[in-house]
GUKOL-156313 format. One record per residue (C-alpha): x, y, z; residue in one letter; residue number from 1. Coordinates in nm, 4 decimals. Example, Ala and Ser with C-alpha at 12.3 -4.5 7.8 and 13.67 -1.06 7.14 Angstrom:
<rs>
+----------+----------+----------+---------+-----+
!        x !        y !        z ! residuo ! num !
+----------+----------+----------+---------+-----+
!   1.2300 !  -0.4500 !   0.7800 !       a !   1 !
!   1.3670 !  -0.1060 !   0.7140 !       s !   2 !
+----------+----------+----------+---------+-----+
</rs>
This chain:
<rs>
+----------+----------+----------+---------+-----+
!        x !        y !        z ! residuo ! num !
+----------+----------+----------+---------+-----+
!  13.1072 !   8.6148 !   9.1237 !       x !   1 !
!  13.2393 !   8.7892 !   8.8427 !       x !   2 !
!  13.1532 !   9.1255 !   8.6741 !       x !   3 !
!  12.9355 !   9.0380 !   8.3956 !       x !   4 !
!  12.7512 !   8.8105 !   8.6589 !       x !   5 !
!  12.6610 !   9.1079 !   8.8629 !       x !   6 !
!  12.5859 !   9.3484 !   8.5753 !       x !   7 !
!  12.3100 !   9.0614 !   8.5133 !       x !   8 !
!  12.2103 !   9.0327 !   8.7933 !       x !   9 !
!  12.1304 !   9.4199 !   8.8572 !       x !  10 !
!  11.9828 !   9.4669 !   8.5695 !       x !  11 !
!  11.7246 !   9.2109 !   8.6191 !       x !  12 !
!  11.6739 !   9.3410 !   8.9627 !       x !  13 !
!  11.6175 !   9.6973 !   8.7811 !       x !  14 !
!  11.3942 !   9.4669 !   8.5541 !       x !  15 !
!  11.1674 !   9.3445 !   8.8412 !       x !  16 !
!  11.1351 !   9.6472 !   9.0211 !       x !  17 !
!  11.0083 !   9.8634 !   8.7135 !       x !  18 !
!  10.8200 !   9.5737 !   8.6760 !       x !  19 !
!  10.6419 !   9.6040 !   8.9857 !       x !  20 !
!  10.6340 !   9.9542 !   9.0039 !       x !  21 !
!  10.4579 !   9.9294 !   8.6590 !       x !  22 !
!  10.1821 !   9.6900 !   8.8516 !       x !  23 !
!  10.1197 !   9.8909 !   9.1182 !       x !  24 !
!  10.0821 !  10.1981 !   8.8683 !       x !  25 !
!   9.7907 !  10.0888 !   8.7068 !       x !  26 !
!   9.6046 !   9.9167 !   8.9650 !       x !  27 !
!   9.3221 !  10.0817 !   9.0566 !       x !  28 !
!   9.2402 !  10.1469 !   9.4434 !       x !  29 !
!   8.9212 !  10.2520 !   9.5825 !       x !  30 !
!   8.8185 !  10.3718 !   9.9358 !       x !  31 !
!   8.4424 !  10.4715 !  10.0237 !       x !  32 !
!   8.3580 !  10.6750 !  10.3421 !       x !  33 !
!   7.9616 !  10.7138 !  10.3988 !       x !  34 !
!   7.8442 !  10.8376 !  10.0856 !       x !  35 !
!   8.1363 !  10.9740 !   9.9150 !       x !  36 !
!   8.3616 !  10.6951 !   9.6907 !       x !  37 !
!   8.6840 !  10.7903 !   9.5426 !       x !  38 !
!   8.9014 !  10.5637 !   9.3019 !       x !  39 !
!   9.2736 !  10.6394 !   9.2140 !       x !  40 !
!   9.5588 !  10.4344 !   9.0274 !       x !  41 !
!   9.8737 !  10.3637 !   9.1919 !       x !  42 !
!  10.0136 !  10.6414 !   9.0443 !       x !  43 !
!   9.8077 !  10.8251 !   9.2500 !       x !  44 !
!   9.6014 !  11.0275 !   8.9862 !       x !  45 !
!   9.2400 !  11.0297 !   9.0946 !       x !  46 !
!   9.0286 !  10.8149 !   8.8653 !       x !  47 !
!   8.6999 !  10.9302 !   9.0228 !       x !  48 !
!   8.4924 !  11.0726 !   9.2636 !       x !  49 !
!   8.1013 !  10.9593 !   9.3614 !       x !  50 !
!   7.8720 !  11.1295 !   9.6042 !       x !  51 !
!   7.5580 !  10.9484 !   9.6671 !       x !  52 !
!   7.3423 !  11.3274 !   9.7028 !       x !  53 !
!   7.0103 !  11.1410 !   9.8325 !       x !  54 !
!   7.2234 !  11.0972 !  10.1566 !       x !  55 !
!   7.3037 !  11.4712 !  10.1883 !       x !  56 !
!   7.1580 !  11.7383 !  10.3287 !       x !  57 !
!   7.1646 !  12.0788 !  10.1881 !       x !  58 !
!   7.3465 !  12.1620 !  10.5191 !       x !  59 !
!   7.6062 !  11.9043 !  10.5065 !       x !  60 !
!   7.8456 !  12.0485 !  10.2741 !       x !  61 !
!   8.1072 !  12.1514 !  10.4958 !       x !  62 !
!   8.0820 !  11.7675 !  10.6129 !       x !  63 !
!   8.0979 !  11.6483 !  10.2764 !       x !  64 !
!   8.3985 !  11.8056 !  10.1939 !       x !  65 !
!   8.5475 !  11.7272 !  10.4754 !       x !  66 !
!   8.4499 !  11.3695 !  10.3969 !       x !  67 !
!   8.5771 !  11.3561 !  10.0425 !       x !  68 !
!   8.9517 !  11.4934 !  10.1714 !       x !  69 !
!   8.9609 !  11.2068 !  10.4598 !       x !  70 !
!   8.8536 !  10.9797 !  10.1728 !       x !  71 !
!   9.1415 !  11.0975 !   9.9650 !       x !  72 !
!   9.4353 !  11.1018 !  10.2237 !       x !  73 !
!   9.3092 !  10.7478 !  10.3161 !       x !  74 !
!   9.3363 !  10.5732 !   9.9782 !       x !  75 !
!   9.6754 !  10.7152 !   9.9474 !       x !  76 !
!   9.7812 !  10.5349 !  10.2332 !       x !  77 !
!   9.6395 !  10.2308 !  10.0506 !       x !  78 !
!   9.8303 !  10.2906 !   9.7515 !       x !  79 !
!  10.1598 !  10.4049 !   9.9659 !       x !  80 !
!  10.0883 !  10.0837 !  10.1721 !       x !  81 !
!  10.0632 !   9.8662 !   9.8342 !       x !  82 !
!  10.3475 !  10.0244 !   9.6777 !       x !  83 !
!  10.5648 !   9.9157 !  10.0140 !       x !  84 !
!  10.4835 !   9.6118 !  10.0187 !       x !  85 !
!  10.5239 !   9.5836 !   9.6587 !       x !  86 !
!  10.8524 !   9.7747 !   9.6898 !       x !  87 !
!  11.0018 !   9.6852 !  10.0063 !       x !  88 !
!  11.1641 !   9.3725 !   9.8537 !       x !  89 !
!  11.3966 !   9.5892 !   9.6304 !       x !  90 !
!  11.4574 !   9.9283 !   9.8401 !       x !  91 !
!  11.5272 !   9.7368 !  10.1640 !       x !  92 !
!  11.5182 !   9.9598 !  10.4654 !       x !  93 !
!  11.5293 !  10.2828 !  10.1910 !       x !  94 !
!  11.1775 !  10.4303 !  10.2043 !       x !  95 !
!  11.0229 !  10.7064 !   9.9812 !       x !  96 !
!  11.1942 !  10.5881 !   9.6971 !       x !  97 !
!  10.9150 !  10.5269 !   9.4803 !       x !  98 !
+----------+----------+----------+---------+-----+
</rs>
């Protein structure tokens, strides 16, 4: 294979994985624990947060905080999980690149 053959071929490689990287950015995840409901892109900027209140007790809040960080951490595992499998193709045993 020749030079200009590979230069093509990496840069439509580089091509595929922005690409892909630019999919995964703007999809929109969403994880709901009891009554809290958080939705972030893939970019991992949090699009929003919903508390259903008529399920809470004025008591709770401790628990409802604790609830909407579990939430969180959990849908960025979704959108780490997404972006792997996504990604995985092009990094090939490289993690934490993207």
């Amino acid at each position: 294979m020749n030079i200009q053959a590979m230069m093509k071929q990496a840069q439509k490689l580089q091509k595929d994985m922005m690409n892909a990287k630019k999919e995964i950015d703007e999809t929109v995840f969403e994880n709901t624990k009891s009554f809290v409901a958080v939705k972030a892109k893939g970019n991992k900027k949090i699009e929003s947060i919903k508390i259903d209140i008529e399920k809470i007790e004025k008591d709770e809040l401790e628990m409802v905080e604790d609830l909407i960080l579990v939430t969180i951490n959990e849908l960025m595992d979704k959108i780490d999980d997404e972006t792997e499998k996504k990604m995985g193709k092009y990094t090939q045993g490289m993690p934490g690149l993207f």
